[in-house]
NUKEKE-775848 format. One record per residue (C-alpha): z, x, y; residue in three letters. Coordinates in steps of 0.5 Angstrom, whole numbers, plus 2048, in hexadecimal, padded with zeros to 3 digits. Example, Ala and Ser with C-alpha at 12.3 -4.5 7.8 and 13.67 -1.06 7.14 Angstrom:
BEGIN
8108197F7ALA
80E81B7FESER
This chain:
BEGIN
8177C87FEUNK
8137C17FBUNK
8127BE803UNK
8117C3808UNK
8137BE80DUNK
81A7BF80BUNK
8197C680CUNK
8177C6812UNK
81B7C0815UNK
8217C5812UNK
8247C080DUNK
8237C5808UNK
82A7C7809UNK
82D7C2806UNK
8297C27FFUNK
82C7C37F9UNK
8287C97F6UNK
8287CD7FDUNK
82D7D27FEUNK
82E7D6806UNK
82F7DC806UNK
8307E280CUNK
82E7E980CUNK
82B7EF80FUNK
8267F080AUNK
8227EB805UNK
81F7ED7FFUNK
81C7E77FCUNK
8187E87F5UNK
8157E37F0UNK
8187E27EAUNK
8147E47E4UNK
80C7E57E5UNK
80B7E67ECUNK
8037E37EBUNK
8067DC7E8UNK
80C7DC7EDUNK
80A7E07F4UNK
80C7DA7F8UNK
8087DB7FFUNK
80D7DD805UNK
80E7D980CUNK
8107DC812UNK
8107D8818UNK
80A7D5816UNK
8067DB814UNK
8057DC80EUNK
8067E480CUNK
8047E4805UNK
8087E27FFUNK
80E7E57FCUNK
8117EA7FAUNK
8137EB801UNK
8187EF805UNK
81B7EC80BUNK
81F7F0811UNK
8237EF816UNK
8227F581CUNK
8267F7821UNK
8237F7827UNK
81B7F6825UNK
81A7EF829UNK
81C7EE831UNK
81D7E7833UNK
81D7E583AUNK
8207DF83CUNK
């Protein structure tokens, strides 16, 4: 994505090159050379390191209040 700001704003959805998918478990790896295309991640605005990356979800691992 060229303009976080679309990200962000949640206009990416609607981008031609963006694809949504759902799961339980993602695995995301980069294509060819992992030096030239290990794309840095985001999460929630934390930046946990760089892809290849494996994103769960898990039952019961967070309490929310209300």
């Amino acid at each position: 994505i060229w303009d976080i700001r679309l990200l962000y704003g949640g206009r990416h959805r609607n981008h031609p090159a963006i694809t949504i998918l759902r799961g339980k478990k993602v695995v995301v790896e980069p294509l060819g050379d992992v030096q030239k295309n290990g794309a840095l991640v985001d999460v929630d605005g934390e930046s946990p390191g760089r892809i290849p990356a494996t994103f769960e979800i898990l039952p019961g691992a967070l309490t929310l209040r209300y």
